[in-house]
MDAnalysis code that builds the backbone (N, CA, C; Angstrom):
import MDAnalysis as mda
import numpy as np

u = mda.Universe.empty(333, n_residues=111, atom_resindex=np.repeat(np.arange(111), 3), trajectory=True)
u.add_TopologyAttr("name", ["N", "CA", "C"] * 111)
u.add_TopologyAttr("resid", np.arange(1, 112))
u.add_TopologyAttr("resname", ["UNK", "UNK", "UNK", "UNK", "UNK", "UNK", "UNK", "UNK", "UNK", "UNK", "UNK", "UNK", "UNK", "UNK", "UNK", "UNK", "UNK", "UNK", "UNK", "UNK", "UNK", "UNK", "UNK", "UNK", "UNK", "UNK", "UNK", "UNK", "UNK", "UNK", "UNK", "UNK", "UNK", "UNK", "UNK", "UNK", "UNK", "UNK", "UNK", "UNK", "UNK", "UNK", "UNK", "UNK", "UNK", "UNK", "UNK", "UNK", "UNK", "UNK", "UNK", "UNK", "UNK", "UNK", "UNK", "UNK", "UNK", "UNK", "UNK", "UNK", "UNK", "UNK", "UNK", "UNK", "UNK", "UNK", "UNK", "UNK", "UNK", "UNK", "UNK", "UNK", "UNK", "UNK", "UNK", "UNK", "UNK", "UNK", "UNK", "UNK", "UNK", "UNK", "UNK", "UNK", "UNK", "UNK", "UNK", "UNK", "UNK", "UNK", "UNK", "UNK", "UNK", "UNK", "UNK", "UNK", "UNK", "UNK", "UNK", "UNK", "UNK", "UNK", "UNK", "UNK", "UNK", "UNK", "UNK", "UNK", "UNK", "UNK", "UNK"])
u.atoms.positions = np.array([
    [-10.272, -0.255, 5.670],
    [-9.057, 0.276, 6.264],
    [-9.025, -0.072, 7.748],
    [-7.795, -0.472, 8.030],
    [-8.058, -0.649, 9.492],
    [-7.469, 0.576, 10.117],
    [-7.956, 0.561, 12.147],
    [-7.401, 1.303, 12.172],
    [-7.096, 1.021, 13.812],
    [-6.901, 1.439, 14.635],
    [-6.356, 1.393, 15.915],
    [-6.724, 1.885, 17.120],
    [-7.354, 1.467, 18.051],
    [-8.442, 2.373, 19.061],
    [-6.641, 2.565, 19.950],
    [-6.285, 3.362, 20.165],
    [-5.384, 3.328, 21.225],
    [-5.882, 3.610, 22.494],
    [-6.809, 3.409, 22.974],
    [-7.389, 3.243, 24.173],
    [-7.132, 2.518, 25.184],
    [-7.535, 1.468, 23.616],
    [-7.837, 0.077, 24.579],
    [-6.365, -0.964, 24.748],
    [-5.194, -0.068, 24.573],
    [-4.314, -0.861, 24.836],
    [-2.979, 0.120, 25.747],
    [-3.048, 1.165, 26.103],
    [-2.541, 2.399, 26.712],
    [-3.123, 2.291, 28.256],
    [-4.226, 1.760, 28.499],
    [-3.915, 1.173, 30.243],
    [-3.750, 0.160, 30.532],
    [-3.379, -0.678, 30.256],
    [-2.561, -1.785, 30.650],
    [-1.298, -1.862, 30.382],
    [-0.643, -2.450, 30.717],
    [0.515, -3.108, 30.797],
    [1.059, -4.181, 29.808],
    [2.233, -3.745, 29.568],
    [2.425, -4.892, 28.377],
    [2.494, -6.841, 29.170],
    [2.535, -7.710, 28.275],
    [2.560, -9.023, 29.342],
    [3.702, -9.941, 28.138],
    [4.310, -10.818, 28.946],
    [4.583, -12.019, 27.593],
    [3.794, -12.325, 26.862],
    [4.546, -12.254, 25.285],
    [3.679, -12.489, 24.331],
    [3.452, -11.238, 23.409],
    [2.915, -10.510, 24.253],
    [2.582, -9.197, 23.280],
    [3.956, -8.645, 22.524],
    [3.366, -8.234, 20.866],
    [4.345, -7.398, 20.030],
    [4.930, -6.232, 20.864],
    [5.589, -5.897, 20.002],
    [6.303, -4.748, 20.494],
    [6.489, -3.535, 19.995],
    [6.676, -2.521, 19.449],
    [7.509, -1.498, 18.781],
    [7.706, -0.699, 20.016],
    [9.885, -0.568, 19.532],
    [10.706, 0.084, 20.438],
    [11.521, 1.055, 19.959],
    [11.813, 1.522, 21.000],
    [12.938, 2.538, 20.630],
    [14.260, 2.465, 21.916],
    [15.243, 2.807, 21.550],
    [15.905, 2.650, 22.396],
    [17.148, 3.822, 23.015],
    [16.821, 4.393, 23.908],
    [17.105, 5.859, 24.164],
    [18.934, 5.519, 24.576],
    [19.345, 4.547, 24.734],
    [21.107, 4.502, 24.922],
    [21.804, 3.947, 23.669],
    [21.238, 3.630, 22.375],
    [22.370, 3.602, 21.268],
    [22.331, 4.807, 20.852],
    [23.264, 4.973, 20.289],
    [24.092, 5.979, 19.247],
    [24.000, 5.451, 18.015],
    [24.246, 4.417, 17.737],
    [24.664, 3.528, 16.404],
    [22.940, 3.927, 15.687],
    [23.469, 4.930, 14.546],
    [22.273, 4.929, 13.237],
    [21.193, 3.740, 13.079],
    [22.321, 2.676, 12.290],
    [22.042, 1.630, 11.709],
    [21.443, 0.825, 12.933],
    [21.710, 0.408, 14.306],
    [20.902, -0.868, 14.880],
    [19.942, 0.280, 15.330],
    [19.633, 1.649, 15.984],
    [18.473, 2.245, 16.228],
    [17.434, 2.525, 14.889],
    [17.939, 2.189, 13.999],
    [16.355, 2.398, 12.391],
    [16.667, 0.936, 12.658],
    [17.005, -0.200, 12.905],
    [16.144, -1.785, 13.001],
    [15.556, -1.761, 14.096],
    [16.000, -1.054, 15.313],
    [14.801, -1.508, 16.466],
    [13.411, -0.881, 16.279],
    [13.725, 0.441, 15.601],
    [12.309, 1.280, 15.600],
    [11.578, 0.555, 14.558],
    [12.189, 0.033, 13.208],
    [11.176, -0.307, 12.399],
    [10.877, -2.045, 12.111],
    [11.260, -2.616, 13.359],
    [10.797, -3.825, 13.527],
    [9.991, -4.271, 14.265],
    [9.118, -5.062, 14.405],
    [8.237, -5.976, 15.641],
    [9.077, -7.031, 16.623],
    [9.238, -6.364, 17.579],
    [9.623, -7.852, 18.796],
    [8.569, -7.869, 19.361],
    [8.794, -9.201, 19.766],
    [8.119, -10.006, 21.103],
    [8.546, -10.254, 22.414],
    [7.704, -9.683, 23.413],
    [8.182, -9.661, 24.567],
    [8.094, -11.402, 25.251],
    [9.265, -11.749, 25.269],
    [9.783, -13.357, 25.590],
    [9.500, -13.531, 27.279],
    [10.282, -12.019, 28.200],
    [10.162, -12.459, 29.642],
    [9.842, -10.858, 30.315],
    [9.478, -11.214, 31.553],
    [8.950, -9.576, 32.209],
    [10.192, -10.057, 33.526],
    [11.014, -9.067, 34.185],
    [11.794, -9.761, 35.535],
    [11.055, -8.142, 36.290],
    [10.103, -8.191, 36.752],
    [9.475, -6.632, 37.343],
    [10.542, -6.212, 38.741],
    [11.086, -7.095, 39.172],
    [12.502, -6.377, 39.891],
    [13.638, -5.849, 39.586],
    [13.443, -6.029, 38.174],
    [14.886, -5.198, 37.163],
    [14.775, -4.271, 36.962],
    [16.068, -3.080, 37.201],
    [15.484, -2.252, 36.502],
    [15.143, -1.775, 34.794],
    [15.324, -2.684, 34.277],
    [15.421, -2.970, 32.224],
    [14.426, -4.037, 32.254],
    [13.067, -4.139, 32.522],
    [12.517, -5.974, 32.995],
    [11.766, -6.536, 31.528],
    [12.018, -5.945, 30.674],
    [11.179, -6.708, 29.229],
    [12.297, -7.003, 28.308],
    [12.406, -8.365, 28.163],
    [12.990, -8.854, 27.143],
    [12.127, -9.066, 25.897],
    [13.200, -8.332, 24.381],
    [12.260, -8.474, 23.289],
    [12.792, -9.347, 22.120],
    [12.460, -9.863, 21.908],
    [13.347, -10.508, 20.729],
    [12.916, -10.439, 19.411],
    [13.788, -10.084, 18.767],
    [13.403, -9.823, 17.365],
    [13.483, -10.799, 16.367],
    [12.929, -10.976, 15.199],
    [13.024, -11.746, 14.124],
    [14.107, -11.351, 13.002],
    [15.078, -12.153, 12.387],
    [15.529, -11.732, 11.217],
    [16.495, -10.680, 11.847],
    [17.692, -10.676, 12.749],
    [18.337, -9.488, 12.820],
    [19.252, -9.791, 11.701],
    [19.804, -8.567, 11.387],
    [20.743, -9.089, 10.167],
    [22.699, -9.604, 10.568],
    [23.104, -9.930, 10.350],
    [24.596, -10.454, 10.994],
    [25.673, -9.466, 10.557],
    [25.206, -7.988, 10.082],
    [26.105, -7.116, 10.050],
    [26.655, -6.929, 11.395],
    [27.902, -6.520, 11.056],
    [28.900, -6.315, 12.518],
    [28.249, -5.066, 13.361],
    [27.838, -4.438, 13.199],
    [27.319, -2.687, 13.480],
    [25.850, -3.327, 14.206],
    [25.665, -4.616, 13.802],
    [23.987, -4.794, 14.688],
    [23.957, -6.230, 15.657],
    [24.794, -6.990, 15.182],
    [24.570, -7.991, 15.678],
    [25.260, -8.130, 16.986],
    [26.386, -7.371, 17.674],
    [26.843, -7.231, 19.234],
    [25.611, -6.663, 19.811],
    [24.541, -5.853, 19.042],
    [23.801, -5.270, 20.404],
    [23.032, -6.255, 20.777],
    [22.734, -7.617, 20.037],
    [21.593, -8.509, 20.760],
    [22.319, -9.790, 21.151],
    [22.010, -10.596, 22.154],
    [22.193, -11.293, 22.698],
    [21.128, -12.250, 22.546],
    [21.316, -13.105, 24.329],
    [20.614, -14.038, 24.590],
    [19.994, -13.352, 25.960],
    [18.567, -14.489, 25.861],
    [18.149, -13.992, 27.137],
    [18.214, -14.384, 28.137],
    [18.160, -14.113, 29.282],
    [18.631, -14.842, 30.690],
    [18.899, -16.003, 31.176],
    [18.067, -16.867, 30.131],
    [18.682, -18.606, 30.674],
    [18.874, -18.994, 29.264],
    [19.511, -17.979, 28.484],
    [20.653, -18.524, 27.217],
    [20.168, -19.382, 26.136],
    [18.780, -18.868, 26.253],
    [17.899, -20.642, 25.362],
    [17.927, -19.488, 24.228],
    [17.686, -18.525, 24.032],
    [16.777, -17.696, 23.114],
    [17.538, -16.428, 22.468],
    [18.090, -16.832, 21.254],
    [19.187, -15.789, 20.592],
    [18.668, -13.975, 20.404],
    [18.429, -13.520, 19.900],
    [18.105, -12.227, 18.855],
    [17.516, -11.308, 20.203],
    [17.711, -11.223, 21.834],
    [17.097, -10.759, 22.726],
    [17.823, -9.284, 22.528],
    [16.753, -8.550, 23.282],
    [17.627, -6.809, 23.975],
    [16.618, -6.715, 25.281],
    [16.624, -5.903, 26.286],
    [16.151, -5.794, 27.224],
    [15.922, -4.209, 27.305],
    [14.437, -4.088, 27.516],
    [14.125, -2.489, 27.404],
    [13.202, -2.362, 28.817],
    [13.220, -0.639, 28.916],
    [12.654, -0.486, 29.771],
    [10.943, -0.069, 29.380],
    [10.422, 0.341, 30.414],
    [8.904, 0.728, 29.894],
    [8.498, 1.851, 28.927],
    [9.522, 2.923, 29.523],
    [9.076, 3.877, 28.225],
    [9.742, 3.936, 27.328],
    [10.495, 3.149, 27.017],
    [10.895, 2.595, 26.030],
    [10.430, 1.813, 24.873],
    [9.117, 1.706, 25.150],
    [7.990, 0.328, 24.432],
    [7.155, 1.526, 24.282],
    [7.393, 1.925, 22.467],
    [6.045, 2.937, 22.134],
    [4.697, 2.222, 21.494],
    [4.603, 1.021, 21.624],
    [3.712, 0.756, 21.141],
    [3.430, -1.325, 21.622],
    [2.162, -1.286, 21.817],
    [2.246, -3.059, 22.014],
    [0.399, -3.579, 21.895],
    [0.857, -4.813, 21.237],
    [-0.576, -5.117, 21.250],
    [-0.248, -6.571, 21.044],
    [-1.297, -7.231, 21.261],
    [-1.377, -8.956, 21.755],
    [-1.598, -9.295, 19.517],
    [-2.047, -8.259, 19.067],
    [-2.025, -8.859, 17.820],
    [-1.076, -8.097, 17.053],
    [-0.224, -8.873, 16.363],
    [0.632, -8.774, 15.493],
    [0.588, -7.128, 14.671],
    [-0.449, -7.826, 13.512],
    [-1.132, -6.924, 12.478],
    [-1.591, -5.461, 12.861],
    [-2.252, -5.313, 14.173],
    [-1.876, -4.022, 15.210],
    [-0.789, -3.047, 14.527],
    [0.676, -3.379, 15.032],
    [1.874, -2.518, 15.245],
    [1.558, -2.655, 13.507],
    [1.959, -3.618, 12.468],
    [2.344, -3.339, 11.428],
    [1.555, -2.381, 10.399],
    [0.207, -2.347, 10.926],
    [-0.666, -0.731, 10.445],
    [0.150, 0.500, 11.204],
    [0.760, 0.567, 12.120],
    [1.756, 1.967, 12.810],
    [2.950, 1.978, 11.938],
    [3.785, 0.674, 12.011],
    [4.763, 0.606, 11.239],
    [4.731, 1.415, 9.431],
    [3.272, 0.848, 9.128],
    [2.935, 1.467, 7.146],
    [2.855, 2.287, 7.173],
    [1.636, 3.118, 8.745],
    [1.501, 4.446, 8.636],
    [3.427, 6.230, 8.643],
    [3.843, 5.006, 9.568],
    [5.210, 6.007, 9.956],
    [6.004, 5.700, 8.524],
    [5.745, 4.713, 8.001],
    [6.920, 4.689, 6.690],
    [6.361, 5.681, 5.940],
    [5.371, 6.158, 5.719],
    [4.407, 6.603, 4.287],
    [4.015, 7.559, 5.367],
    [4.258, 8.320, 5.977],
    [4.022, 9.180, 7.082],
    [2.686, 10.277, 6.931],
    [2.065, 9.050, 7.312],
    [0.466, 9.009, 7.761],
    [-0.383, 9.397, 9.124],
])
């Protein structure tokens, strides 16, 4: 069984690259807040003078009308499926993938 030291990833700082699991404290919309919480992004860019400075981009958003206005592109327009969050906004991050998706099994099957 695996399992998760949250130690060793709760003082640092997230960086490009690292997964993600988010939440996002300004939608309303049901439907795109249960895809941000129960998906993995990747943090694409950090702008630490913003105040929103982590861009995440997700895999697979779906092209329903109700989800697909909230994501964009990211700042130099190369990179589709982006949202931009703030820090406490990012409940969870780790440089390996497989990490978040043991949090993700545990919260579905609420473990």
């Amino acid at each position: 069984m695996k399992y998760i030291k949250t130690y060793e990833y709760r003082t640092k700082q997230p960086k490009i690259g690292d997964y993600v699991l988010v939440t996002d404290f300004e939608i309303d919309e049901l439907e795109v807040k249960n895809f941000i919480e129960t998906n993995i992004g990747q943090i694409i860019e950090i702008d630490k003078s913003a105040e929103v400075p982590y861009c995440v981009v997700f895999e697979k958003v779906p092209i329903e009308y109700k989800i697909r206005p909230y994501f964009g592109f990211d700042c130099k327009d190369k990179i589709k499926n982006c949202r931009w969050f703030k820090r406490d906004e990012i409940l969870n991050f780790s440089s390996n993938k497989e990490d978040l998706e043991v949090i993700l099994a545990a919260k579905k099957y609420n473990l």
